[in-house]
C-alpha positions in Angstrom: 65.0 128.6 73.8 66.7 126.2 76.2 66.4 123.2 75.8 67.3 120.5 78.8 69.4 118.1 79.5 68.0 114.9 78.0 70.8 112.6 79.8 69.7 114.2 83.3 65.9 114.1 82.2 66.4 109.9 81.4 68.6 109.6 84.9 65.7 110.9 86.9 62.8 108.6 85.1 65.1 105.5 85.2 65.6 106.3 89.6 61.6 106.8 89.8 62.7 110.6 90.9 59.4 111.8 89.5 59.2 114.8 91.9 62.6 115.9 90.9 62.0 115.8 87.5 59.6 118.2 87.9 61.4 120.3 89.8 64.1 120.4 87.3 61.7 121.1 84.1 59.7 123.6 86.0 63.7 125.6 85.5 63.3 126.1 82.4 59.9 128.2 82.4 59.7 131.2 80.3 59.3 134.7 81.7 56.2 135.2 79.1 54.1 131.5 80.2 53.7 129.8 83.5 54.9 127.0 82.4 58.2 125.1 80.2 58.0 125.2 76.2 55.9 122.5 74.5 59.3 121.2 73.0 60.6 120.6 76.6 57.8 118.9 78.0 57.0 116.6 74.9 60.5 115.9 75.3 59.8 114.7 78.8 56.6 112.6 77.7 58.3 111.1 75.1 61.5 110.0 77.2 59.1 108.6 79.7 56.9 106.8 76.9 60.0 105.2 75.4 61.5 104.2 79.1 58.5 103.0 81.3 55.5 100.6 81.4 52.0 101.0 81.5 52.3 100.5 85.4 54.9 102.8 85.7 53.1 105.8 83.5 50.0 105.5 85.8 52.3 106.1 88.9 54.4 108.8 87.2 51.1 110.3 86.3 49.4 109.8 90.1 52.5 111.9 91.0 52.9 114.5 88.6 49.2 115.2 89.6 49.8 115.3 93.2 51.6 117.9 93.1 49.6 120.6 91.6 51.0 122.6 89.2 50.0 123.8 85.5 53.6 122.1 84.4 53.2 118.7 86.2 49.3 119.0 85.3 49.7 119.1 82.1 52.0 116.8 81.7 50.0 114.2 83.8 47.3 114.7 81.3 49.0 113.0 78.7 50.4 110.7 80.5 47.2 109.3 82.0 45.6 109.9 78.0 48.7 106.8 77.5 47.0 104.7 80.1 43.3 104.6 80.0 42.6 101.0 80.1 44.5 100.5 83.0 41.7 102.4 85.1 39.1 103.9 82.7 37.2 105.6 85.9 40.1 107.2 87.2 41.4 108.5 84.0 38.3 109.8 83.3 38.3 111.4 86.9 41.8 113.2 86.7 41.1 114.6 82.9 38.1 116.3 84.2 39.7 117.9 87.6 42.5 119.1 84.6 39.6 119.9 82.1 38.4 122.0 84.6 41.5 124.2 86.2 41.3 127.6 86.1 44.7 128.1 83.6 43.7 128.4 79.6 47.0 126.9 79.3 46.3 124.1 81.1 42.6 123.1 79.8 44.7 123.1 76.2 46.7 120.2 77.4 43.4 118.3 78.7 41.6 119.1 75.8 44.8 117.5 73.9 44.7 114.5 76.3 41.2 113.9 75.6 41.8 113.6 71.8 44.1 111.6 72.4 42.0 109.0 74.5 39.5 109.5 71.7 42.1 108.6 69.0 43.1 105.5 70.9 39.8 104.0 72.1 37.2 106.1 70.0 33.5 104.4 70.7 35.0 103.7 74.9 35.4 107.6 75.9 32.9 108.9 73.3 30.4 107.9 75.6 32.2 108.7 78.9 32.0 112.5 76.8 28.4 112.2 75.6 27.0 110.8 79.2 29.4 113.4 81.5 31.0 116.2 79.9 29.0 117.7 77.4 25.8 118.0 80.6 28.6 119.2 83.3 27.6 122.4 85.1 31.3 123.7 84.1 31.4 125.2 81.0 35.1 124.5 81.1 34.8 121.4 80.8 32.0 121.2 78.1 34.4 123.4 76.3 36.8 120.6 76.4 35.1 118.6 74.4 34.4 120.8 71.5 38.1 121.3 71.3 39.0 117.7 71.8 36.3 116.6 69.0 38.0 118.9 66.6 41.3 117.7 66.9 39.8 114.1 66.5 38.1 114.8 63.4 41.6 115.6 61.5 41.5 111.4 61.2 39.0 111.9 59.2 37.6 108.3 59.9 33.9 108.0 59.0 32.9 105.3 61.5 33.3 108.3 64.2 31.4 110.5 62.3 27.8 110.0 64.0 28.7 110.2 67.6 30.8 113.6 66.4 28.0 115.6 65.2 25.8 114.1 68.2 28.1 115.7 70.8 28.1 118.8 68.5 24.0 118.8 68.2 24.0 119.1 72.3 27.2 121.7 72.0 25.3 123.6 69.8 22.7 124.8 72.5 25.4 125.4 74.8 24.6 129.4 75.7 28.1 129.9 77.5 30.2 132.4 75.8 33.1 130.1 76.2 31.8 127.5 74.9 30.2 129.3 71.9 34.2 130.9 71.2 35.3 127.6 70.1 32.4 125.8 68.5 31.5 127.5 65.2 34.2 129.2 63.9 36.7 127.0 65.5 35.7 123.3 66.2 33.3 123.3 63.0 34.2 125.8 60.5 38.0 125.2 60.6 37.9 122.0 61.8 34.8 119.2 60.7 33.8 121.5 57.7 37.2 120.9 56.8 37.7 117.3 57.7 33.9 116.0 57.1 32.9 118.5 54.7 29.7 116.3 53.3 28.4 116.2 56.6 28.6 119.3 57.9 27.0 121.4 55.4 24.1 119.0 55.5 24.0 119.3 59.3 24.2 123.5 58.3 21.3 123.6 56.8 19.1 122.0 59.4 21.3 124.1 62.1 20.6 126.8 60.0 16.7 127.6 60.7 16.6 126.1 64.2 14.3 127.9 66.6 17.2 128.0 69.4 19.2 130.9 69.1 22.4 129.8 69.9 22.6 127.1 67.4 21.7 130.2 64.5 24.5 132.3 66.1 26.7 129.7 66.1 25.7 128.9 61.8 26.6 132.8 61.8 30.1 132.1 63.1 31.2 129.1 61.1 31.2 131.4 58.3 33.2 133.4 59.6 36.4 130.9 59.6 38.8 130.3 56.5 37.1 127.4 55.4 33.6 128.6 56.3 34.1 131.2 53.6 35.0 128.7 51.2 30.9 128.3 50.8 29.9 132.1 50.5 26.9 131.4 48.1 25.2 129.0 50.9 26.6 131.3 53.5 25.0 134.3 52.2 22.1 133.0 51.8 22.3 131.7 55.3 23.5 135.1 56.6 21.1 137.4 54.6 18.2 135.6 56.1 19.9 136.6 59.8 19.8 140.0 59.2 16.3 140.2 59.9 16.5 137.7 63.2 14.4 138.0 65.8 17.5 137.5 67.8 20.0 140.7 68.4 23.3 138.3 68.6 22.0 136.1 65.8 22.0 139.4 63.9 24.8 141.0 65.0 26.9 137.8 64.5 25.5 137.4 60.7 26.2 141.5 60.5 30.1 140.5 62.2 30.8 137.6 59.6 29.7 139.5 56.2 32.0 142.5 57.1 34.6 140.2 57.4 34.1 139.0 54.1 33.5 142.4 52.0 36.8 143.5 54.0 39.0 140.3 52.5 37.0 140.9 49.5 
């Protein structure tokens, strides 16, 4: 990998030459990703964390989003994840629009930007998530915020613990496909079953018999991750019981998760 020039990276931010430094970073994207390596553009946040104010990350932010692209998008994100209390509304307003591009790559970065804003002011944005995100019509979006509550739980910090699982409860009816990739297996099983354990298996077994499908496909699937099949005498009790679902995908997924288990077996 190259790496840039971290002299000619600090020139550019100290002239307010935010549109050039772009330019220059978007040189060194790889032939495989449409955008830089993570290294090289965490080495541009971090220059620009270390080198400008507040006032000055908002407008380095404003411009990076201006012009459009999955590089300077992303790295927007995380700039404006810096700078919430300057203008909580607009924040809020730009992180969705990223949220919501049509780039995978990109919606990682928000999803990133919005843990962040959760580390930083927790009980401010949960409810910005609760009261926006989780009911948006895109499914992008609502995605978003099982990713971002994930990487959140790793603090482990029990005062966020409630409003957590209250996001997750509306997640867990979510029926798009996208959404349903990365709850149960990924958010939950390998990342609050791992990081709120307690909790979540208590929250399991009133997911567990819930008359709304989706929430019993997505019990299925939290089983199926590493640390979901840490608990395979409550799982299999859990996924035997599927096997006769009314539901076909509640079956099938309960059927998916306890081949995968005989096979590591």
């Amino acid at each position: 990998m190259i790496k840039l020039d971290v002299n000619i990276v600090k020139s550019l931010i100290g002239n307010g030459s935010f549109y050039q430094l772009i330019d220059y970073l978007e040189t060194f994207k790889r032939a495989s990703r449409i955008t830089p390596s993570s290294t090289n553009k965490q080495c541009v946040l971090n220059t620009m964390n270390s080198l400008l104010d507040d006032k000055e990350i908002m407008d380095a932010a404003d411009c990076f989003f201006s012009v459009g692209s999955p590089t300077s998008l992303e790295l927007s994100a995380h700039l404006y994840s810096k700078v919430y209390l300057l203008n909580r509304r607009k924040v809020n307003r730009k992180l969705l629009n990223i949220a919501d591009h049509e780039n995978w790559e990109v919606r990682e970065w928000a999803a990133g930007a919005c843990a962040s804003v959760l580390k930083s002011h927790f009980f401010d944005y949960i409810e910005v998530l609760e009261t926006d995100w989780v009911k948006s019509d895109s499914e992008n979006i609502r995605r978003t915020v099982a990713v971002a509550l994930k990487y959140v739980s790793k603090d482990k910090k029990k005062a966020y613990k409630d409003k957590i699982f209250k996001a997750i409860d509306v997640l867990m009816r979510d029926n798009s496909s996208y959404v349903k990739k990365n709850l149960g297996a990924f958010a939950i099983g390998d990342g609050l079953l791992k990081y709120y354990p307690e909790t979540t298996i208590k929250k399991i077994n009133e997911w567990a018999f819930s008359e709304n499908e989706q929430v019993r496909w997505n019990v299925a699937k939290i089983f199926s991750s590493a640390e979901g099949m840490k608990y395979q005498e409550m799982g299999k009790n859990i996924l035997y019981s599927y096997l006769d679902d009314e539901n076909d995908k509640v079956r099938r997924a309960a059927k998916s998760t306890l081949k995968k288990w005989e096979e590591i077996e």
